[in-house]
N, C-alpha and C positions, 0 to 999 in steps of 0.2 A: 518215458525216462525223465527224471528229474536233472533239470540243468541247471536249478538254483545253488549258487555256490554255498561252497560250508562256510561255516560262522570262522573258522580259521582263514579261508582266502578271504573272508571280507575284509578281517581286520587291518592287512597293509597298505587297504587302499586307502584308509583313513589317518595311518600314524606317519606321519612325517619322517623322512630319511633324518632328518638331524634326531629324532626322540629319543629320551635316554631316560624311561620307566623302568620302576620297578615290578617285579611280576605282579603283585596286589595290584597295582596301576595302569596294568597290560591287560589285565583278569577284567578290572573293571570298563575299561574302553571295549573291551570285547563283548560282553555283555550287553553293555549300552549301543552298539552297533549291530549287534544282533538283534536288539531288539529293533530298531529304528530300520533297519532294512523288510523286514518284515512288517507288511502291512496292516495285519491282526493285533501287534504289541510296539508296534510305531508310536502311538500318543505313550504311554508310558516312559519310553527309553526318552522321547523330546520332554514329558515332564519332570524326569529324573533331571535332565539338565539344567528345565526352570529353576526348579526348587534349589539345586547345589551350587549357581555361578556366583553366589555371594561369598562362598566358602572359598579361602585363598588356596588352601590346598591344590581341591577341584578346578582353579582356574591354572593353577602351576598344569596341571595333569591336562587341561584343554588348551593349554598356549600350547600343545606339540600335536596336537592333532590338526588334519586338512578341514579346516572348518565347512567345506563341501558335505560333511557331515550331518551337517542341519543345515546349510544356505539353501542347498539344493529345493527343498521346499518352499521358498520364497515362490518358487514358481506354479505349487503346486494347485493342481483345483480341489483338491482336501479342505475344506475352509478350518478345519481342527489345527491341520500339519501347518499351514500358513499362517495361522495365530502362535502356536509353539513356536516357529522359526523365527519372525518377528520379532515376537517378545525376545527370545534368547539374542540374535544379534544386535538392536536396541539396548539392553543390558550393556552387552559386551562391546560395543562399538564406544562406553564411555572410557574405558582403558585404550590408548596407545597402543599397548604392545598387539591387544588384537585388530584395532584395526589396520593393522601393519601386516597381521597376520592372512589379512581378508583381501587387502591388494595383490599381496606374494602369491595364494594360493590360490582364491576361487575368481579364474578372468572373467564369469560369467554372472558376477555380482551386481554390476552396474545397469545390464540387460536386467535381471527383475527387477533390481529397483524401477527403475524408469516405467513397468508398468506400473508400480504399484502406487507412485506417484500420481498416477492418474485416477487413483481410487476416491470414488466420492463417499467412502466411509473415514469419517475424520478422525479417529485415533487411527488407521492404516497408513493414514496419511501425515500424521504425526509425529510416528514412530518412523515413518519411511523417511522424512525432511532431516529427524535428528540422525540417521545413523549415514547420511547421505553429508551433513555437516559435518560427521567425525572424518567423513572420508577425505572429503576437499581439504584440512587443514594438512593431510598427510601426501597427498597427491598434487605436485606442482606443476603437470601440464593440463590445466583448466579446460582445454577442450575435449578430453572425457566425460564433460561435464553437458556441453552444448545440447543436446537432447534433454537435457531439463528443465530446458528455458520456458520454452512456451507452457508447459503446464504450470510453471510456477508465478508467470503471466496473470494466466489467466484465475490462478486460484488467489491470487495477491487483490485480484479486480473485483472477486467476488465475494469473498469470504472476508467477512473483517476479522473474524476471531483467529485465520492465518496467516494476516498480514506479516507480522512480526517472523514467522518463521520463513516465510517466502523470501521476504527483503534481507534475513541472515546471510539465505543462500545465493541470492540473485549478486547480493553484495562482492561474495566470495569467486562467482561465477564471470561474470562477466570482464572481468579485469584483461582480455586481451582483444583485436582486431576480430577475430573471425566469433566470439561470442557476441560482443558488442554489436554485429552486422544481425546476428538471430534475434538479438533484443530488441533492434528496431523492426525488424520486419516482421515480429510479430506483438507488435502494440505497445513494445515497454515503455517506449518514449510517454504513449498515452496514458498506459495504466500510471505511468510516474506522475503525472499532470493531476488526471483526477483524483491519485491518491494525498497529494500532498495541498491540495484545497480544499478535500474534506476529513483528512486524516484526525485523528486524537493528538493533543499537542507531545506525547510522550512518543509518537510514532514520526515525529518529523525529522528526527535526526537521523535515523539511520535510511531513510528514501533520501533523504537529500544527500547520504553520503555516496549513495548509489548512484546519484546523475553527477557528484564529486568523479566520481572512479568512471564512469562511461566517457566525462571530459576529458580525464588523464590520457586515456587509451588513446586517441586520436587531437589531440589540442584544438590545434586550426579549425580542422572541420567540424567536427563537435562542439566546437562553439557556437559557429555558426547557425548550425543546425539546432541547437538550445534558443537561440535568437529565433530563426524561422518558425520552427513552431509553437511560440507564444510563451516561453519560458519566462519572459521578464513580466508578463504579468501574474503568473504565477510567484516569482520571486515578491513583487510588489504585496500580493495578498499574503504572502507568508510575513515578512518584514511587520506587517499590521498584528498578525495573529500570533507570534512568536511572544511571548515573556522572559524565556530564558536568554539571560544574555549572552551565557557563552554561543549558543545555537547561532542570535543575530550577529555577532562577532563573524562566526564560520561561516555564514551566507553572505556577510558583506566579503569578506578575505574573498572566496566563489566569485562573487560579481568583479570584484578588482582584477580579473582575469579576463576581463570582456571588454574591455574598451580598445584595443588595437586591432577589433574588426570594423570592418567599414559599414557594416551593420548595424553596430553598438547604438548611435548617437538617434539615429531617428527613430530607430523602436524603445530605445530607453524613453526619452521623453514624452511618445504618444501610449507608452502601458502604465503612464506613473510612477515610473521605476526610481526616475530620475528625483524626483518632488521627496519619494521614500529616505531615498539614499541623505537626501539632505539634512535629517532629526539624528543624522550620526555628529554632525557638528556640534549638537549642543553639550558634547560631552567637554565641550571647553568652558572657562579657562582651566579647568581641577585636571583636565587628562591632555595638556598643550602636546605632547610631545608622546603618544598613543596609537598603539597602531591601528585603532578604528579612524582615529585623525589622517592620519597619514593616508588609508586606502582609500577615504572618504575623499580626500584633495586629489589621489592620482585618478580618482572619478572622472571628477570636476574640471579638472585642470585639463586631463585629454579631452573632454567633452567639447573646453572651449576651443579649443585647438582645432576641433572638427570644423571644415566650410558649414554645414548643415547645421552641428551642434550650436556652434558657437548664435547663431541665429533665433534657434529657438528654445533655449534652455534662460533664456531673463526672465526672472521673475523677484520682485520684492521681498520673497523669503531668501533668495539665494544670496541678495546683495544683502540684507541684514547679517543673514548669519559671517560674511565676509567682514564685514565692518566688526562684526564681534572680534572676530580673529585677528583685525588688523588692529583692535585697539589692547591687545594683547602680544603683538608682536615681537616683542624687544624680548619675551619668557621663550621663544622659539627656536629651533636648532635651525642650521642654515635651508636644510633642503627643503622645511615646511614654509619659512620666509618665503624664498623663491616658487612655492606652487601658490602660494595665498596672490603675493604680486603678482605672478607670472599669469592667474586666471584671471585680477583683475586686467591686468593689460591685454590678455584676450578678449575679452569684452568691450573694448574699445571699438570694436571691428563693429559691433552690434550699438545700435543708438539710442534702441529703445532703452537698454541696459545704461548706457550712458545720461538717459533723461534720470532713468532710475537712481542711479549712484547720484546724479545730484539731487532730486530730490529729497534723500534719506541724509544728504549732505556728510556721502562719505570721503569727500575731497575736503574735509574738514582735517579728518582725522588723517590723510595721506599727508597732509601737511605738518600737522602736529609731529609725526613721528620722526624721533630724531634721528639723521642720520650714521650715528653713531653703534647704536642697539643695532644697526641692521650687517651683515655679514656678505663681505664679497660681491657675485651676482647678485645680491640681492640689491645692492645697493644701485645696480646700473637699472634694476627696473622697477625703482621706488623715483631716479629722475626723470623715466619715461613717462609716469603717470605723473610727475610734480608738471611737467610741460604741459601736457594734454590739458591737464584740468586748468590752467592760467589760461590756455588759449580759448577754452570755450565756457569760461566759468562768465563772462560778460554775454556771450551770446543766448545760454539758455535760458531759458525762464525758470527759477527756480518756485516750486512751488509751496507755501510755508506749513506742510504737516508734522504736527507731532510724532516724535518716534512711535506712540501709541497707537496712533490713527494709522501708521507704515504698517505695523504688527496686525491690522484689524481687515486691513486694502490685503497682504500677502498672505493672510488665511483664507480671505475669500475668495480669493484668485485660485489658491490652492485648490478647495474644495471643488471648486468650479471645475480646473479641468482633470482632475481626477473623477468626476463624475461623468465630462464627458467620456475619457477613457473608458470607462467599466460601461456604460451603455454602447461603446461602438464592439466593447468585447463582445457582449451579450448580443446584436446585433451579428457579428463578423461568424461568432461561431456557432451562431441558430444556423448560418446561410453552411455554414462548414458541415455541421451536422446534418440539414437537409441535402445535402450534395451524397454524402456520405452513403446516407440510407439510399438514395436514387440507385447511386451505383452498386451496391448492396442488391439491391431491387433488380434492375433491367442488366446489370451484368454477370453478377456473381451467385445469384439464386438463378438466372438463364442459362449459365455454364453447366450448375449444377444438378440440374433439373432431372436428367435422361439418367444418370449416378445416383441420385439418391433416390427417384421416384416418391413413395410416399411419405418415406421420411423427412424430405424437405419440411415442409409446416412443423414436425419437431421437433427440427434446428432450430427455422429460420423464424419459426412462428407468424404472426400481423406484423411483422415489420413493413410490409408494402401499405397498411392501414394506418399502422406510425407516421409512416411519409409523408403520406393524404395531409391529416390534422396536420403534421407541422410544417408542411411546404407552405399552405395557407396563414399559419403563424408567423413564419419568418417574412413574408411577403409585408404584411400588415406592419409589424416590428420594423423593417426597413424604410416605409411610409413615414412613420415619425422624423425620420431623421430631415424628409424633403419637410413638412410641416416647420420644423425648430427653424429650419434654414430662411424659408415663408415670412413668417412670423415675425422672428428674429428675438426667438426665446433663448435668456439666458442657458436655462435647465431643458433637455429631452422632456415629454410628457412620456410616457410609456406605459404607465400605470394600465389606462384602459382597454387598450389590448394586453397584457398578464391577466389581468382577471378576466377577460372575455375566454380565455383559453385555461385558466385554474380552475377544472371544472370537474363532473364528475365523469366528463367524457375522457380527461388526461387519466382519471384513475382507473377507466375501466382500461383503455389500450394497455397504459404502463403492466398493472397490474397481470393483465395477460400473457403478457412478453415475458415476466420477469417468476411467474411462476414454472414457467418450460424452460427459463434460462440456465441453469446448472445441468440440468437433463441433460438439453441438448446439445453443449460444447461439449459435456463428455462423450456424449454420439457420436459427434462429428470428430473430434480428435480421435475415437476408437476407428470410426469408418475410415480417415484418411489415412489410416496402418493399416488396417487391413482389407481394403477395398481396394482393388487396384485400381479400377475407373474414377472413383472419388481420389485416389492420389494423384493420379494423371494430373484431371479437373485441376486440382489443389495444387499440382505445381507449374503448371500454366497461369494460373491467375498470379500465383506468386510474384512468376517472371516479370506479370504487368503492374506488379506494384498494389495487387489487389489480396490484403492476407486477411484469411475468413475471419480467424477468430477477432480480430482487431473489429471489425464491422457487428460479429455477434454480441460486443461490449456495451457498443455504444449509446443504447438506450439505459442501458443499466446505469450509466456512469450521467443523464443528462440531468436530470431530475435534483441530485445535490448541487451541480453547479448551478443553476436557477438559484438556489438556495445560498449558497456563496456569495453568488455576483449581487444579487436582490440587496442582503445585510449590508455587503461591501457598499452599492448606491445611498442603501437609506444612511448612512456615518457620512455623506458629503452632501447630506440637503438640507437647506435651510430650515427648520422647524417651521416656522413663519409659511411656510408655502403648499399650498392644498396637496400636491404632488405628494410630499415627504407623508402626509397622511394617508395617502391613497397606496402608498409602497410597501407602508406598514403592513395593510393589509394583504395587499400582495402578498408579503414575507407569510405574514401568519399561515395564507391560503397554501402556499407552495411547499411549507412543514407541514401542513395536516396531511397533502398529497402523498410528500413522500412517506409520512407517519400512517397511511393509509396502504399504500402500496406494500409495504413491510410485514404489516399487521395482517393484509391478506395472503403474502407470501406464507409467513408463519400458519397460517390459519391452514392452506394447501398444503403444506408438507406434514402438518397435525395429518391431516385426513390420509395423504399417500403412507405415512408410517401406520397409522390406524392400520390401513388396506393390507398395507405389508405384512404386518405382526399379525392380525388375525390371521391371515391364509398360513401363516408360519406356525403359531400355538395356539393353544385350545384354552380360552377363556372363558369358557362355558360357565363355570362355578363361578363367577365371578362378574356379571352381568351389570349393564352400565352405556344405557344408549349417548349417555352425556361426555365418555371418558376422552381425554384428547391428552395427544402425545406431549413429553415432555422432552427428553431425552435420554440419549444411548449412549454406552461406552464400550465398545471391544476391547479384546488383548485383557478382560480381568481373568487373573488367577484366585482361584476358588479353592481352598484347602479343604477339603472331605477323607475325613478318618485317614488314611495313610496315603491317600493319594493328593496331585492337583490337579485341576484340570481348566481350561481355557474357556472363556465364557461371556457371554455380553449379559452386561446390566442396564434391563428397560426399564425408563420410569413413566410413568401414567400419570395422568390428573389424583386417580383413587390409590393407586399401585405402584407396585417394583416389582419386576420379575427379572429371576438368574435362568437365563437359557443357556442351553450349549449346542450345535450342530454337532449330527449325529452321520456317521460313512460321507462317502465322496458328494453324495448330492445335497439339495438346499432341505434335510429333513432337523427338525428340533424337538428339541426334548427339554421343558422346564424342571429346573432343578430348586427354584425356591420361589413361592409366589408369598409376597407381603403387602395388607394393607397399609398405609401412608401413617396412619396413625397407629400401627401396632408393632412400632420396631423404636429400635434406643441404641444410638450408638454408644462402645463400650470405649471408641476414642482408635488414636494408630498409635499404635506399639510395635516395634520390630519393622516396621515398613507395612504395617498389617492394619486392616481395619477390619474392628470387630463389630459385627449387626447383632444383635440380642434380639430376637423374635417372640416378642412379651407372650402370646395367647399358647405359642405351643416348644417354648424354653428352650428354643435351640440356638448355637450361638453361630455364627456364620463368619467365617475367617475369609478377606478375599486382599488381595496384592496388588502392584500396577509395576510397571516397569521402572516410574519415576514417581518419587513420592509428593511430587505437586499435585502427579495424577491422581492419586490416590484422595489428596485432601480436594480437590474441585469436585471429586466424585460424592464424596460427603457433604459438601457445600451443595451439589445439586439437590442431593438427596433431602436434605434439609428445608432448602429453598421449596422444594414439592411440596413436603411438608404440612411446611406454613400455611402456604397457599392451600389446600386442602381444607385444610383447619379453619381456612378463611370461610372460603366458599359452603361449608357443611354449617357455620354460624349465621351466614346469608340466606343459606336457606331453613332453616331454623325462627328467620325474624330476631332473630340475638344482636345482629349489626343493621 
C-alpha cells in the first residue's frame, strides 16, 4: 500500500497559516513542493528556486512559505540537495525579512548550521559563516550562538583566507559571560595573541575589537586576565606595527583602561609597553589638549602613583618628553597641568628620576614657569616641586650634557631594555610552549589513548617528537640569560643557539605536524560529538583546564612568533654589534623555515586533492604525470539549456573541470573538461560569467551566490592560466 501523501496534503505543511496567494501562486508552490518532496525530481524543484529568488515577485510568493521547505536539506547526505539548499538560503539570508523568516519557522536551523560549520570544504563553510552572520544581527540572545565558538577558533587559527569571516562572527558572538567563558577555554584568548602578531595590518582592527568586547564583558577580571597572559607585549608589538592612526588612537583609549589593576605597573614596564606608550607624547605642542595626550598622562601619572611603578618607570625619554610639556604649559587646560606636575611630583619618590630631572636641568624650566599661566591645583604642586628642587639643587651633582647627548643616553637606554624585554619573551614563552606540549604529551594524548586508539597519531601527530627538539632548545635559550648575567653583557647573545636549531630538522618536524593539522582537528572535533568515550575523555580534561584543541594549535601558531619576536630584536640592536648581524640571519633563516613549511603544506594537499579527484573522475583523455592542484569552488551554478544545476569547479596546473555529484553517494560525473589555454572569458553580465570554449564553441554560463564569488572565481581561473602559459614557455626553452 502506498503511504506517500498526495501532492495536495504536502502542500500545507509548507504554506504558512498567515499566506494569502493567489491560485497561480498556490498552483506554483504545489508544484515546486511536489517536486522537492520527491526524490527522483528533488534537484529540479530546489533548482527552480535557485534560478527564481532574484525575481521579486518569486521572493513575495517564498516570504509565506515555511522555509523548512528547502532548510531541511542542510542536513541532508545528498551532496546535490546540500548544495541547492545552501546556495538558496545564502541568497536569501541577505534580505531581513527571510531571515526573520528562518528564526520564526525552522528551530532546527542552527543544529545544521553548526555541522556544517565544521566543514573543511571552504565555500560550505563560507556560505555557512554568511548566512550564520545574517542571523546573529537578527537574534539578540547570543547564546544560541555558543556552539560556534570553537570551530570558529580554531578555523580563525588556521586558515588565513577565513580570518576575516571568523573574527565578524566571533565579534558578534561572544558579547556575554557564558560565551566569553567558551572563548577562553577553547583557545581564543591564544588564537587572539598569535593572530594579531602575525596578522595583515588590515586584519588588526577588527581582532582587537574582539579582545575590546571580551574586556567589556567582564572589566575587572578580563583585564586582569589580558595582563596575565602577555597581552601587553602583544599590545607593545602592535603599537610598532600599526600605521594607521586611528587604529593606534583605539589601542592607546584600550590600554588607558589598564592601569587601576594592580597588575598594570610591573608588566607594563618589563613588556615595553610602557617605553611604547611614551612616542604618544610627541604629538605635542600642535595637539596640547588631545585625547591621545590626555590617555597618554592618565598612563603615566597612575603609573607613578604606583609603590612599584613609580620605581621603575625613570628613564631619560620620559623626563624629556615631561620637560617638553612642561615648557608648554601655560597652552594647557587645568586637568593636563595637574597630571604633567602631579607625575613630576611622583617621581620625587624615585631618585634615580630625580638625578635624571636634574641632569636634563628640568628644574630650570619648573622655575621659569610663571605662576600665573598655571590654574588652581596646579599651582599648589608647581610649589611642591619649586621647594624640592631648592633643597637639593646644591646637593646633587649636576652633570653638564647637552639636550642632544640626553636624546642620544634616552634612545639607548630605550633600545636596550626593550630588547631585554623581547629576549625574556622569546625566552619565557619557549619554556611556556615547552610545558605545553609536555602536558599535551604525558596528560592529554594518555587520557586519550584507550578513546581514540589509532587515530591518536592523526590528531596528535609527532607532537611528543616536537617536544624532544624544543625541550632541549629552550633549555639552551634559557642558558643565555645565566652567561649575560656572567659576563655582564649589555645585550643577550642568542643568536647561536636560533641558528643551532634553524635547521632542516625544524623543517622536517614542523612540516609533519602541520600537513595532518587541518585533518586532524576536524577528526577530533567530529570524534568529540560523536564518540561518547572521546567526549567523556574530552570533558574531564576540560574540567582540569586541559582543552585539546588549544594544545593541537600550538605548533602551528610557534614558527611566525620566532619570526615576530627575531624582527622585533633585531630594530633594538646596535648595528655596530656582531650580534645584530648574526640575528639578521637568524630572521632570514626562520622565514625560509616557515616559507618552507608552507610550501610543503601546499605541496601535500596538491597530492591529497590529486588522490582525491582522480578516485572521484576520469582523466584518462587527458593524461599528465606532472599536473598539481590548484583550486576548487562549490555551490557553482551551471546554466544548461533550460535547466541549472549545482556543481564544483576544478582547477589543475593544465585544466578546469565542471563536475557535479550524481544520487545520494560520493559518485561524479564531469560536465565540462577545458584546457588552461583553450577558454576566454566572455566577462559577468547578469551576475553570470560566461566561459567561451575556443576549440569546440560552446559557451558555458555558471553563477555563485555572491558576485565577489563569482569574480575571485575568474581571477583564479586566470591566475592558472598565466601560470600555465608560464611553465609550457619553460619548458619550451622560450624563458
Amino acid at each position: 500500500m502506498n503511504t506517500e501523501p498526495t501532492l495536495q496534503q504536502q502542500v500545507p505543511n509548507f504554506l504558512l497559516p498567515t499566506a494569502s496567494l493567489d491560485p497561480k501562486a498556490q498552483l506554483l508552490i504545489s508544484t515546486i513542493a511536489g517536486q522537492i518532496m520527491n526524490p527522483e525530481t528533488r534537484e529540479n524543484g530546489l533548482a527552480f528556486i535557485s534560478k527564481s529568488i532574484d525575481n521579486p515577485s518569486f521572493a513575495y510568493v517564498l516570504l509565506q512559505v515555511n522555509p523548512q521547505l528547502y532548510t531541511q536539506f542542510l542536513s541532508s547526505e545528498d551532496p546535490m540537495s546540500l548544495s541547492f539548499a545552501l546556495f538558496i538560503i545564502t541568497k536569501l539570508s541577505k534580505n531581513k525579512l527571510f531571515t526573520a523568516l528562518f528564526i520564526q519557522h525552522d528551530p532546527t536551523l542552527l543544529t545544521s548550521l553548526k555541522n556544517l560549520v565544521a566543514s573543511q570544504t571552504q565555500n560550505i563553510f563560507k556560505q555557512t559563516v554568511e548566512v550564520l552572520y545574517a542571523l546573529i544581527t537578527q537574534i539578540n540572545d547570543k547564546s544560541f550562538f555558543a556552539e560556534f565558538i570553537p570551530p570558529l577558533i580554531t578555523k580563525a587559527s588556521l586558515d588565513k583566507e577565513m580570518r576575516l569571516l571568523c573574527s565578524m562572527l566571533l565579534l558578534n558572538i561572544i558579547g556575554n559571560k557564558k560565551n566569553s567563558e567558551i572563548f577562553i577555554e577553547n583557545g581564543g584568548l591564544q588564537m587572539e595573541k598569535d593572530v594579531l602578531e602575525s596578522c595583515e595590518p588590515q586584519e588588526i582592527k577588527i581582532f582587537l575589537e574582539i579582545l575590546i568586547m571580551f574586556h567589556t564583558v567582564d572589566p575587572e577580571k578580563n583585564r586582569d586576565m589580558l595582563i596575565t597572559e602577555g597581552f601587553f607585549k602583544t599590545f607593545t608589538f602592535l603599537f610598532e606595527k600599526i600605521t594607521d592612526k586611528a587604529q593606534s588612537e583605539r589601542l592607546l583609549l584600550f590600554v588607558s583602561q589598564f592601569p587601576t589593576s594592580p597588575l598594570f605597573a610591573t608588566n607594563c614596564i618589563e613588556s615595553g609597553l610602557f617605553d611604547e606608550i611614551l612616542r604618544f607624547l610627541d604629538f605635542v605642542p600642535d595637539n596640547l589638549q588631545g585625547k591621545n595626550l590626555q590617555q597618554t598622562l592618565i598612563i603615566v601619572f597612575r603609573m607613578t602613583q604606583d609603590v612599584v611603578g613609580v620605581q621603575k618607570c625613570s628613564s631619560l625619554k620620559l623626563i624629556i618628553k615631561l620637560d617638553v610639556l612642561l615648557r608648554n604649559i601655560a597652552q594647557m587646560p587645568e586637568n593636563i597641568q595637574i597630571m604633567v606636575l602631579g607625575t613630576l611630583t611622583n617621581l620625587l619618590k624615585n631618585q634615580q628620576a630625580v638625578k635624571e630631572m636634574m641632569m636634563y636641568k628640568i628644574y630650570v624650566n619648573i622655575k621659569n614657569t610663571p605662576p600665573a599661566v598655571l590654574k588652581n591645583k596646579a599651582i599648589i604642586l608647581w610649589k611642591a616641586l619649586m621647594k624640592h628642587f631648592d633643597e637639593v639643587a646644591e646637593i646633587l651633582a649636576v652633570v653638564d650634557y647637552t639636550q642632544d647627548d640626553m636624546q642620544k643616553i634616552a634612545e639607548y637606554n630605550s633600545k636596550k631594555a626593550k630588547a631585554a624585554a623581547i629576549v625574556d619573551e622569546l625566552i619565557q614563552t619557549e619554556k611556556s610552549y615547552v610545558k605545553q606540549l609536555d602536558i599535551c604529551t604525558r596528560v592529554v594524548m594518555k587520557k586519550l589513548e584507550n578513546s581514540l586508539q589509532e587515530k591518536k597519531e592523526q590528531i596528535f601527530g609527532n607532537i611528543p617528537q616536537i617536544w624532544g627538539f624544543q625541550f632541549t632548545f629552550a633549555k639552551e635559550l634559557e642558558d643565555t640569560l645565566l652567561v649575560k648575567e656572567e659576563e655582564k653583557q649589555e645585550y643577550s647573545v642568542i643568536s647561536h643557539v636560533l641558528l643551532k636549531y634553524f635547521t632542516p630538522q625544524m623543517v622536517d618536524l614542523y612540516t609533519k605536524y602541520s600537513n595532518i593539522a587541518d585533518d586532524g582537528m576536524a577528526l577530533f572535533s567530529s570524534l568529540s560529538k560523536t564518540n561518547k568515550e572521546v567526549e567523556c575523555a574530552v570533558r574531564e580534561l576540560s574540567a582540569l583546564g586541559h582543552h585539546v584543541s588549544s594544545y593541537l594549535i600550538l605548533p602551528i601558531q610557534r614558527i611566525p612568533r620566532y619570526v615576530m619576536l627575531i624582527e622585533s630584536l633585531i630594530k633594538c640592536m646596535p648595528e655596530y654589534l656582531e650580534e645584530s648581524k648574526h640575528l639578521k640571519l637568524c630572521y632570514e633563516k626562520i622565514r625560509e623555515i616557515g616559507k618552507e613549511v608552507n610550501d610543503n603544506k601546499r605541496k601535500y594537499e596538491s597530492e591529497m586533492a590529486i588522490k582525491k579527484w582522480s578516485g572521484r573522475i576520469d582523466l584518462s583523455q587527458f593524461p599528465n604525470d606532472e599536473r598539481t592542484f590548484v583550486f576548487e569552488m562549490d555551490q557553482v551554478l551551471m546554466s544548461e539549456k533550460k535547466d541549472t544545476i549545482v556543481c564544483t569547479m576544478i582547477i589543475f596546473s593544465d585544466i578546469a573541470v565542471i563536475a557535479r555529484t550524481v544520487g545520494r553517494k560520493e559518485k561524479w560525473k564531469i560536465k565540462h573538461i577545458m584546457n588552461l589555454d583553450d577558454w576566454k572569458s566572455v566577462g559577468v553580465t547578469d551576475e553570470k560569467l560566461s566561459i567561451f570554449q575556443q576549440h569546440s564553441g560552446v559557451t558555458v554560463e555558471l553563477s555563485c551566490s555572491k558576485i565577489n564569488e563569482l569574480e575571485y572565481l575568474e581571477n583564479q581561473l586566470k591566475a592558472a592560466t598565466k601560470q600555465y602559459k608560464i611553465n609550457k614557455l619553460h619548458k619550451q626553452g622560450a624563458l
